[in-house]
N, C-alpha and C positions, 0 to 999 in steps of 0.2 A: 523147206528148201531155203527161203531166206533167212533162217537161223545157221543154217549149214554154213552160208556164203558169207555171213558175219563173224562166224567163229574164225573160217579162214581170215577172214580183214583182219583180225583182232591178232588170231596166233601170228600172220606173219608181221603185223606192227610191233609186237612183243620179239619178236624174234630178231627184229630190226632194232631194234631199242637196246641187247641183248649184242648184238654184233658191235655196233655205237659205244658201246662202254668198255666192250674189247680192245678195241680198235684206240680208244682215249686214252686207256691204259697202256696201252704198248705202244701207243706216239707220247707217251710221259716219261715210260723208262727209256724208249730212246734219245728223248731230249736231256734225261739225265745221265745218260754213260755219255754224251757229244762231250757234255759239259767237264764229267769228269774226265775225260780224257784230256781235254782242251785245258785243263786245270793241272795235270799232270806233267810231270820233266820231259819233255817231247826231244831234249837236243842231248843227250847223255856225253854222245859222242864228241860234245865240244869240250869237255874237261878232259879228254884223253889228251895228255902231251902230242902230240904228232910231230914228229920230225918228215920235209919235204927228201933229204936225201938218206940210202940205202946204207952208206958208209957212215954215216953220222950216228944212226938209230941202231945198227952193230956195235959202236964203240959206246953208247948207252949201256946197250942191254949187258955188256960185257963186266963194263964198271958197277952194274947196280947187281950183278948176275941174277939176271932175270931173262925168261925168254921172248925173241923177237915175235911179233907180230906186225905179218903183211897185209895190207889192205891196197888193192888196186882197184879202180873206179871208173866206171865211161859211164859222166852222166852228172846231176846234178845233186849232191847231197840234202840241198839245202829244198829242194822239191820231193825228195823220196825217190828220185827215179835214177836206181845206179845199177 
């Protein structure tokens, strides 16, 4: 009997030991995508030319002939929440 109740001690310390290294692994590769995101071009959108008026950004598109693109917004760009 007390070999029984040791085996249990033993297999669930291993088993725990086993989850512990899982667990250390996949809090390391998420420490490393944070990073590589946080390393990456997060603002792309600020090299887009933006023009603030409708008429302006028409007589663009017209002279480079290219198509317009509309972007309307309620919200904060520079937070993510648009």
């Amino acid at each position: 009997m007390m070999r029984k109740g040791l085996s249990l001690v033993l297999a669930a310390g291993f088993a725990g030991a086993v989850a512990n290294a899982a667990n250390n692994s996949e809090a390391e590769w998420i420490a490393k995508r944070v990073a590589q995101i946080k390393e990456s071009e997060s603002r792309p959108w600020t090299k887009v030319p933006w023009v603030a008026s409708l008429l302006e950004a028409r007589r663009i598109s017209q002279d480079e002939q290219r198509p317009l693109f509309l972007f309307s917004s309620e919200g904060n760009l520079d937070t993510g929440r648009c």
